[in-house]
C-alpha positions as CSV (number, residue, x, y, z in Angstrom):
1,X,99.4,99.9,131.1
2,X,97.5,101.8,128.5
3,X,100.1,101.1,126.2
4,X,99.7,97.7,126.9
5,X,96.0,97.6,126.8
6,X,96.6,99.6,123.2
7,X,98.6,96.7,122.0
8,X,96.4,93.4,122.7
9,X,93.8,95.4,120.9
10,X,95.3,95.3,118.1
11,X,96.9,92.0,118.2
12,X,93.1,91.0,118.7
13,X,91.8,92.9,115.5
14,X,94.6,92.1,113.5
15,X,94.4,87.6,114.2
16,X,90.7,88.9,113.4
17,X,91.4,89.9,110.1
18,X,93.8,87.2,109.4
19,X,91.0,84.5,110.7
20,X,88.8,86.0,107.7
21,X,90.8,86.9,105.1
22,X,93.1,83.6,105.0
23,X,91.3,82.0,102.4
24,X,91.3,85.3,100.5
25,X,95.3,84.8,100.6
26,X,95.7,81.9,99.7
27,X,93.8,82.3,96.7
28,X,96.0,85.0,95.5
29,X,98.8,83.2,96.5
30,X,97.4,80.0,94.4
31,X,96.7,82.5,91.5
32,X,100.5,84.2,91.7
33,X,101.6,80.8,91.1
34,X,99.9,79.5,88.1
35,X,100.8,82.9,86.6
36,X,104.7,83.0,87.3
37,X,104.7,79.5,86.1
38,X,102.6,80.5,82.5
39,X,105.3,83.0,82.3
40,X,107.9,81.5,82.4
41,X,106.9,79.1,80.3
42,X,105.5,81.4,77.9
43,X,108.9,83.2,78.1
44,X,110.1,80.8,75.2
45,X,108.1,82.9,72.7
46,X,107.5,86.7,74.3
47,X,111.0,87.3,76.1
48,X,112.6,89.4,72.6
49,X,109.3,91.3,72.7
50,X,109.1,92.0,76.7
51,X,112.9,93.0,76.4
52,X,112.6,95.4,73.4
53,X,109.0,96.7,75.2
54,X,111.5,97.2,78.4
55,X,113.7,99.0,76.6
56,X,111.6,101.4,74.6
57,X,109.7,102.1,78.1
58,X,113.1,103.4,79.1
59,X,113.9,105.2,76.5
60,X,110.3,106.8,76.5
61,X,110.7,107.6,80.1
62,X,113.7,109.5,79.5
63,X,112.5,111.7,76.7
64,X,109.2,112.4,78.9
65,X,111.7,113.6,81.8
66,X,113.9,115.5,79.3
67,X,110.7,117.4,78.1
68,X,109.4,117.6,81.5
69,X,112.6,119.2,82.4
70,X,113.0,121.9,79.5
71,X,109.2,123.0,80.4
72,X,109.5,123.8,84.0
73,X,113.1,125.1,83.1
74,X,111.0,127.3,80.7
75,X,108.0,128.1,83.0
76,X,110.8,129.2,85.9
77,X,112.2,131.4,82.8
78,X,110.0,135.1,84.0
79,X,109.6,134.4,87.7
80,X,112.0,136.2,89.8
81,X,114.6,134.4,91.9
82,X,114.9,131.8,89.8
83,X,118.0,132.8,88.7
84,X,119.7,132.1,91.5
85,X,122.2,129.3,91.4
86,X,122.4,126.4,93.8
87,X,125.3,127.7,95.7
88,X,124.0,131.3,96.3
89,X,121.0,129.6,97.8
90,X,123.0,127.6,100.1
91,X,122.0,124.0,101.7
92,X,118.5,124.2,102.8
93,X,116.1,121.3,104.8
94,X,113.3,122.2,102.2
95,X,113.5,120.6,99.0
96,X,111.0,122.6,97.4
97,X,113.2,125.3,97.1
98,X,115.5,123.9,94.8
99,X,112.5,123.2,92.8
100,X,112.2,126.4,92.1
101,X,115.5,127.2,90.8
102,X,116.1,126.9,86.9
103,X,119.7,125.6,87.5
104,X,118.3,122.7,89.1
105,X,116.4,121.5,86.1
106,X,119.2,122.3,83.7
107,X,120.9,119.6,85.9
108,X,118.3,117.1,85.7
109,X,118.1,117.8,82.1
110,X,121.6,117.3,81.5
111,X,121.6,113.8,83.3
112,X,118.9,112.4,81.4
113,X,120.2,113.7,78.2
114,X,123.4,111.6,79.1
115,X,121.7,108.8,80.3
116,X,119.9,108.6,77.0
117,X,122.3,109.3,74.5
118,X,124.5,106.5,76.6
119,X,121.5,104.1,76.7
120,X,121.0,104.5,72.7
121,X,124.7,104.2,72.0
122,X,125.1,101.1,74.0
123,X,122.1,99.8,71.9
124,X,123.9,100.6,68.9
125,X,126.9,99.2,69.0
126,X,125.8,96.2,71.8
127,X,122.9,95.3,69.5
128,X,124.5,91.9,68.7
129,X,125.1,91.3,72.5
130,X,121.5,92.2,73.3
131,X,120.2,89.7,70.3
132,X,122.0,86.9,72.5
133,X,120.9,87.8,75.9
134,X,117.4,87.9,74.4
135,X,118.3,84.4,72.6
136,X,119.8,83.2,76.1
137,X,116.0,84.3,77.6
138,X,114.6,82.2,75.4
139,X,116.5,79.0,75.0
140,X,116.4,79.1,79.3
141,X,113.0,79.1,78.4
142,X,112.7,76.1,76.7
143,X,115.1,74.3,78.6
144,X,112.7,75.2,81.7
145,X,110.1,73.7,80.1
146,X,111.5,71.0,79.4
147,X,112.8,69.9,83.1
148,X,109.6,71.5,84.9
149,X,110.5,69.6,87.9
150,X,113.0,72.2,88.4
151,X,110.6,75.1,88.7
152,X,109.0,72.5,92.1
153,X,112.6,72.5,93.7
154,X,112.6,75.9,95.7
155,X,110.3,73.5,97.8
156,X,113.0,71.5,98.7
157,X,115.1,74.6,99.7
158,X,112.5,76.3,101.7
159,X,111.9,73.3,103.6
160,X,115.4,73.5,104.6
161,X,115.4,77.1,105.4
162,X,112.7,76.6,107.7
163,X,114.5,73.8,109.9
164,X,117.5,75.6,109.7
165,X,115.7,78.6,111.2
166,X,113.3,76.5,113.6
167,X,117.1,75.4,114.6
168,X,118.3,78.4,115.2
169,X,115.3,79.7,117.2
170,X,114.9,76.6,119.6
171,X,118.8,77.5,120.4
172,X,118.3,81.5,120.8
173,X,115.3,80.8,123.2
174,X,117.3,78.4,125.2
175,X,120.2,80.8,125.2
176,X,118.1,83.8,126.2
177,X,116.7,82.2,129.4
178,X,119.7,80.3,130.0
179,X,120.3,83.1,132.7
180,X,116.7,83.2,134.2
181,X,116.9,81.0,137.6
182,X,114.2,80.2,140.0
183,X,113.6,79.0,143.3
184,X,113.7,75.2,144.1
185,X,113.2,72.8,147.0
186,X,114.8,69.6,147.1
187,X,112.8,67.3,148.8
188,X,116.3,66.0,151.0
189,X,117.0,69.1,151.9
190,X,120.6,68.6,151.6
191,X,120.7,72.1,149.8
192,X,122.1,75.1,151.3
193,X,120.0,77.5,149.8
194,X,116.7,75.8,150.2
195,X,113.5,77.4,149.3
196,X,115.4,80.6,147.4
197,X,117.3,81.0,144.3
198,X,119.7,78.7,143.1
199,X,122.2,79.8,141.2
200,X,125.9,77.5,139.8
201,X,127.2,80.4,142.0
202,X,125.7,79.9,145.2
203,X,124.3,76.1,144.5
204,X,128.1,75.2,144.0
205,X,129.2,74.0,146.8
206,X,130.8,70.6,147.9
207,X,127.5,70.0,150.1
208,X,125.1,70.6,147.5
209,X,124.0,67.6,146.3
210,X,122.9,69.6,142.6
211,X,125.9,70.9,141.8
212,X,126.5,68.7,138.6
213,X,123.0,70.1,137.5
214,X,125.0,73.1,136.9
215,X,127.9,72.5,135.1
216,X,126.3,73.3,131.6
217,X,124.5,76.2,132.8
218,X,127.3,77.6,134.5
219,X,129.4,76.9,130.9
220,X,126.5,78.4,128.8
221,X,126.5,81.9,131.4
222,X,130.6,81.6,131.3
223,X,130.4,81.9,127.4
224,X,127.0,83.2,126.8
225,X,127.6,85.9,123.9
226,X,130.4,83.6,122.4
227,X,127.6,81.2,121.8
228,X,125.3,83.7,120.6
229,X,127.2,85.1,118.2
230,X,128.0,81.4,117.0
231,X,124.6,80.7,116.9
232,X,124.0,83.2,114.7
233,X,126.7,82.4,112.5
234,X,125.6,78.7,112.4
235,X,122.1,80.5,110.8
236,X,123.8,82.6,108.6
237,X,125.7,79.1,107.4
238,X,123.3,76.6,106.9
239,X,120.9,79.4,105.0
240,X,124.1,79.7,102.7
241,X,124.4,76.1,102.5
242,X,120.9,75.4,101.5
243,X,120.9,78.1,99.0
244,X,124.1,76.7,97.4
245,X,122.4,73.4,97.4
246,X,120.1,74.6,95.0
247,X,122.3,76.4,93.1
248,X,124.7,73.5,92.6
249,X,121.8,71.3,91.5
250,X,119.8,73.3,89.3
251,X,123.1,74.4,88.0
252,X,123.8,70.6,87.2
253,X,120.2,70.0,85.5
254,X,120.7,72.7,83.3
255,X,124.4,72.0,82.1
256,X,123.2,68.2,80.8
257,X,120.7,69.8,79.2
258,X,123.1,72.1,77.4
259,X,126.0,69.6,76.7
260,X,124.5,67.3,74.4
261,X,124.0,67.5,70.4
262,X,120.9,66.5,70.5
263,X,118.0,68.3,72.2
264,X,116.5,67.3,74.1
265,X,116.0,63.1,73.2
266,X,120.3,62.7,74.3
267,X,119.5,65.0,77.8
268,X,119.3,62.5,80.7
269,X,116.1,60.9,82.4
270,X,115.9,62.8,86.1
271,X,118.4,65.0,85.9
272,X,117.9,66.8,88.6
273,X,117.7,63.9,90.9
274,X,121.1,62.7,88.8
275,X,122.0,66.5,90.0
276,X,121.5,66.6,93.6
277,X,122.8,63.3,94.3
278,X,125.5,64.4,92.7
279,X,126.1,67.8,94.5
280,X,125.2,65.7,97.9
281,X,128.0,63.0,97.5
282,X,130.8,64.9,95.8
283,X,130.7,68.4,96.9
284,X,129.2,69.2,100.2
285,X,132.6,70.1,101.5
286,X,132.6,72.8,98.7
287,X,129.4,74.2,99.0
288,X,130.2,74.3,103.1
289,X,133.3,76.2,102.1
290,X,132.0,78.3,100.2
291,X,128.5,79.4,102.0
292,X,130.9,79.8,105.3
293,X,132.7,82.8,103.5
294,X,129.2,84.2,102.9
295,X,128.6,83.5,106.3
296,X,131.4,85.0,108.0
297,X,130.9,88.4,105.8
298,X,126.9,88.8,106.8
299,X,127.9,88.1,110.5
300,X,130.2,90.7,110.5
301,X,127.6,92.8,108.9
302,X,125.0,91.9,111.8
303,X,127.6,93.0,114.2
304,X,128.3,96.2,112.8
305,X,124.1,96.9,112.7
306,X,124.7,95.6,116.7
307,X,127.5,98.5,117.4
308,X,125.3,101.0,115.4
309,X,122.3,100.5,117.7
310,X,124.7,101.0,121.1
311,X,125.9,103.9,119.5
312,X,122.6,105.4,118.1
313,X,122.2,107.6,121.3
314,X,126.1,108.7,121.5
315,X,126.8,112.4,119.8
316,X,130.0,111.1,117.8
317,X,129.4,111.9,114.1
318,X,132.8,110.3,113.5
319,X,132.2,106.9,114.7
320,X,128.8,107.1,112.8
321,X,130.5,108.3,109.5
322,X,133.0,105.3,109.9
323,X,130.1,102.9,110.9
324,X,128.7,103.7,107.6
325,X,131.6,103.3,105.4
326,X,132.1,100.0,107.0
327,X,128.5,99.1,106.6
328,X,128.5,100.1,103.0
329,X,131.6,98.6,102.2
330,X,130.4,95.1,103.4
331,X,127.4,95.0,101.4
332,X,129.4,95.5,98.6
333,X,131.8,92.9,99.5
334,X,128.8,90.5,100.1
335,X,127.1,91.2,96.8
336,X,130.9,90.5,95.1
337,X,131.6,87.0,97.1
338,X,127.7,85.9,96.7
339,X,128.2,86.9,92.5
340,X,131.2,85.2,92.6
341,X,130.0,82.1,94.1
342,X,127.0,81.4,92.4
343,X,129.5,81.2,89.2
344,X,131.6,78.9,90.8
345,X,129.2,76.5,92.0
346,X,128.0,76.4,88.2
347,X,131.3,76.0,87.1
348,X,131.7,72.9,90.0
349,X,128.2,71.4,88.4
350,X,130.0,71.3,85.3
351,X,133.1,70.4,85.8
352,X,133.1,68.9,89.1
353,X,136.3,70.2,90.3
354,X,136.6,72.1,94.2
355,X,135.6,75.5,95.0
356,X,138.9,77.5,94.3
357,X,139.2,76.4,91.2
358,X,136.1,76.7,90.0
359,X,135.6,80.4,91.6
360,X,139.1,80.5,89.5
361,X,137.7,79.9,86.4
362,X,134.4,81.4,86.7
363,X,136.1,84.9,87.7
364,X,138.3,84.5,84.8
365,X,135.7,83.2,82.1
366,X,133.6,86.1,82.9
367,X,136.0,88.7,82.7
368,X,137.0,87.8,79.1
369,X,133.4,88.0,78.3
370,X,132.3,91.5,80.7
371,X,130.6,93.2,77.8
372,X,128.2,90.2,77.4
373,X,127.8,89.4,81.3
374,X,126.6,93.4,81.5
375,X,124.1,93.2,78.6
376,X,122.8,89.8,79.6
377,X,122.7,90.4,83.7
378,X,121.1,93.8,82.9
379,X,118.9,92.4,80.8
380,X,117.2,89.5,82.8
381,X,117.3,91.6,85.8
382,X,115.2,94.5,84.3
383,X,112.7,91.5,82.6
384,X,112.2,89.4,86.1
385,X,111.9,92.8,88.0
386,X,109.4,93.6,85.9
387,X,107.2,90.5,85.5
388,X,107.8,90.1,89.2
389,X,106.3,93.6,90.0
390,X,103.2,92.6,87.7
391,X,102.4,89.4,88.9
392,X,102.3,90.9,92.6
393,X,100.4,93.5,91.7
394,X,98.2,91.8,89.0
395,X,96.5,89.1,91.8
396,X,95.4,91.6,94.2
397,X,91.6,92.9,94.0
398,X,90.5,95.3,96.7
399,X,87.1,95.0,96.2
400,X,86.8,91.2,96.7
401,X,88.9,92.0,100.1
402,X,86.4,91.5,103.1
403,X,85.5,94.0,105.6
404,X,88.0,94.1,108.3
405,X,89.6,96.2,111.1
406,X,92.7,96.4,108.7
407,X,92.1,96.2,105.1
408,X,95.9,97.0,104.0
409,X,96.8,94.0,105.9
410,X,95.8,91.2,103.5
411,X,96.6,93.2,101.1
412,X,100.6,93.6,101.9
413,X,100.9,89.9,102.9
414,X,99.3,89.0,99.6
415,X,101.5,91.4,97.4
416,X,104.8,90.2,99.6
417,X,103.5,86.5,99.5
418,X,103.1,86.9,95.4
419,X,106.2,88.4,95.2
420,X,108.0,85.8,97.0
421,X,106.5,83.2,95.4
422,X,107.1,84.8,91.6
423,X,110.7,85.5,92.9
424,X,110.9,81.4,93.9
425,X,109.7,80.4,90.4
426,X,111.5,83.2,88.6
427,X,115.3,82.4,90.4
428,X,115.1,78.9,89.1
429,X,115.2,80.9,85.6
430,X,117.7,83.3,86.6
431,X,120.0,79.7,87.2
432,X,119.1,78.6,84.0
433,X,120.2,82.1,82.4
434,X,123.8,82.3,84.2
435,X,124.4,78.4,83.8
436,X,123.7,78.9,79.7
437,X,125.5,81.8,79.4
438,X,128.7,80.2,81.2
439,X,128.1,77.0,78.9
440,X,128.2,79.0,75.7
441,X,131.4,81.4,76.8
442,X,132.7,78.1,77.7
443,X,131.7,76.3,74.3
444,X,132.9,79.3,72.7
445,X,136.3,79.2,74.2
446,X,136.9,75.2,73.8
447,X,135.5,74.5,70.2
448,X,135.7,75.9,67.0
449,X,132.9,73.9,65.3
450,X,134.9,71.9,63.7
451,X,134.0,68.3,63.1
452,X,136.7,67.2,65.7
453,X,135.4,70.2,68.3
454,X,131.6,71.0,67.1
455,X,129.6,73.6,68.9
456,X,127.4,73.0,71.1
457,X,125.0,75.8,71.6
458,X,121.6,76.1,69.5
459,X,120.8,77.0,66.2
460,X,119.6,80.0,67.0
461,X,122.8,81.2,68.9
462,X,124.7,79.7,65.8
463,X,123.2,82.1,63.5
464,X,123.3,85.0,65.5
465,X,126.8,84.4,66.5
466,X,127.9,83.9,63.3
467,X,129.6,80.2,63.4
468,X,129.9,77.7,61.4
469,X,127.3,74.9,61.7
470,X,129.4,71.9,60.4
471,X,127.6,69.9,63.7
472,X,124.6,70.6,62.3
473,X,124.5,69.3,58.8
């Protein structure tokens, strides 16, 4: 009862503190959106600069670890003990005693000398790979900026996500107390169990005039977890399909803008309108193929987080150890079929051809090109990370946060709301990114520049790239 007590309390304070500190949200909410959109536009000119300030940040890290490393290794140098190696001291629950072992920092020391020397090699002799990624950053920049209707469409898919999942919790509640009976009096009297519960079991009967009242209940009890699990599935399907829907379409927008000489007076009017009605009449049955894969892998997932709760109080180390595996295992997997169709639903906006065949020749397009798909993915993950980080932690001011029972409360839903929105804004760029890049492997692969087969990537691309601009005189 206490507990109970303990808990409306603080359901009380806390609607308290969301009653006066709304407006406060919103605000930085408001504020975390002006700001992803300036930066994304403003990408167009800054992204070579933020990427070469990412990677000297890196670098700089690494040397301060490395030095960080040889002092304490040098410090540990006269004190006695620290001599000892890792496997005379044996495994021990206290971390702080590896700390103070010299071996231990020779190890760091060694990684991050590897890690660097890799990191300055790869710079080295990838420096033309990392000029395109950073000339990819910018031309999805522009092109952005040029379709800024795109940047509004998340909209669209959030508004989908939230009937799908207003869906799908309407159906859970109705399954939960599908089993929940109570007791009923029928004003004829005709039933046998009058004035107590009714259940299909004992309200079945061929002199109960409510017995067809119970068929669907008595179904829904019959093949309760079946429809549960389906349930969830369904979820799990049309979040995959709405997601894919935007992918597909933004994927479209982008590609027009790409395939045409001239840029951008020859790119359509409404493209992404053009787009979606597109992706809506020709290739729903792909995108439902494709998100039901998805589907199917993170229900499985879900189920194995369901055993591993029923089996968190059991003493068998083997079934957890295998639990894990399995667990790990699928989130790879995931990650592999969700990279993998994200390419091939930009490879379907192109080309317009079914799922297999497009997840076909996405796979293999990207393989013949795996040096530049590392540089570039690398690249504009570590970049969006990074702005995305800022922006969430840029629009928050504790001292204009009012007094409250709570404080951090505001706070953490107005970093995660900032971060969500920047992530919004900032995935219609990461589209833009992965639908250039295929276009130019793809441009690369079909023309030669010729007069018959001109390119038909930028100018800036040309030169870095080193072909012939015939198109262009």
């Amino acid at each position: 009862m206490t507990g109970l007590l303990t808990s409306k309390e603080v359901g009380r304070k806390v609607v308290e503190d969301l009653t006066k500190s709304w407006k406060w949200i919103l605000i930085a909410l408001l504020i975390s959106s002006i700001i992803s959109l300036l930066f994304v536009l403003l990408l167009r000119f800054t992204a070579a600069l933020l990427l070469w300030i990412i990677i000297l940040s890196v670098l700089m890290l690494l040397t301060a670890g490395m030095w960080f490393c040889g002092s304490r290794w040098s410090e540990l140098s006269s004190r006695p003990g620290s001599e000892l190696s890792v496997m005379e001291v044996g495994l021990q629950t206290n971390v702080e005693v590896y700390l103070h072992l010299r071996q231990t920092w020779v190890c760091l020391l060694v990684i991050l000398v590897v890690m660097e020397t890799v990191l300055v090699v790869m710079l080295i002799f990838l420096r033309r790979r990392v000029r395109i990624a950073m000339a990819l950053l910018t031309e999805a920049s522009r092109v952005v900026g040029h379709m800024m209707s795109t940047l509004f469409f998340p909209i669209f898919t959030f508004i989908l996500l939230s009937v799908c999942i207003s869906c799908w919790s309407l159906s859970a509640l109705f399954l939960s107390t599908s089993e929940h009976f109570h007791n009923l009096t029928l004003p004829d009297g005709n039933c046998s169990v009058n004035n107590s519960t009714c259940t299909p079991q004992s309200c079945g009967g061929s002199g109960c005039n409510s017995s067809s009242s119970w068929s669907l209940t008595s179904f829904i009890q019959r093949y309760l977890v079946l429809l549960q699990v389906s349930n969830v599935l369904l979820l799990c399907w049309s979040c995959s399909f709405s997601l894919a829907l935007q992918d597909i379409t933004l994927s479209g927008s982008f590609s027009s803008f790409y395939w045409t000489h001239k840029k951008p007076p020859d790119v359509a009017t409404y493209a992404l309108l053009r787009s979606l009605h597109t992706a809506l009449r020709f290739h729903c049955g792909s995108l439902a193929f494709g998100a039901l894969i998805i589907s199917v892998v993170q229900l499985l997932r879900i189920l194995l987080e369901f055993m591993e709760q029923k089996l968190r109080g059991v003493n068998n180390g083997l079934s957890r150890f295998l639990l894990c595996c399995l667990r790990c295992c699928f989130v790879c997997l995931e990650k592999f079929i969700r990279y993998v169709n994200r390419n091939a639903f930009i490879m379907m906006a192109i080309y317009g051809k079914n799922f297999c065949t497009s997840a076909r020749d996405a796979f293999y397009l990207l393989m013949r090109n795996v040096l530049r798909v590392a540089v570039v993915d690398r690249l504009t993950d570590a970049l969006l990370f990074m702005a995305k980080v800022l922006i969430s932690a840029g629009v928050v001011d504790q001292d204009q946060v009012p007094i409250l029972h709570y404080p951090w409360l505001p706070l953490l839903m107005a970093t995660s709301g900032s971060f969500l929105v920047a992530h919004c804004f900032f995935s219609v760029y990461s589209t833009c990114v992965d639908t250039l890049f295929l276009c130019l492997c793809d441009d690369l692969e079909q023309n030669d520049g010729s007069s018959q087969k001109p390119y038909f990537m930028s100018s800036e691309l040309h030169g870095i790239l080193g072909k012939s601009q015939k198109r262009l005189q």
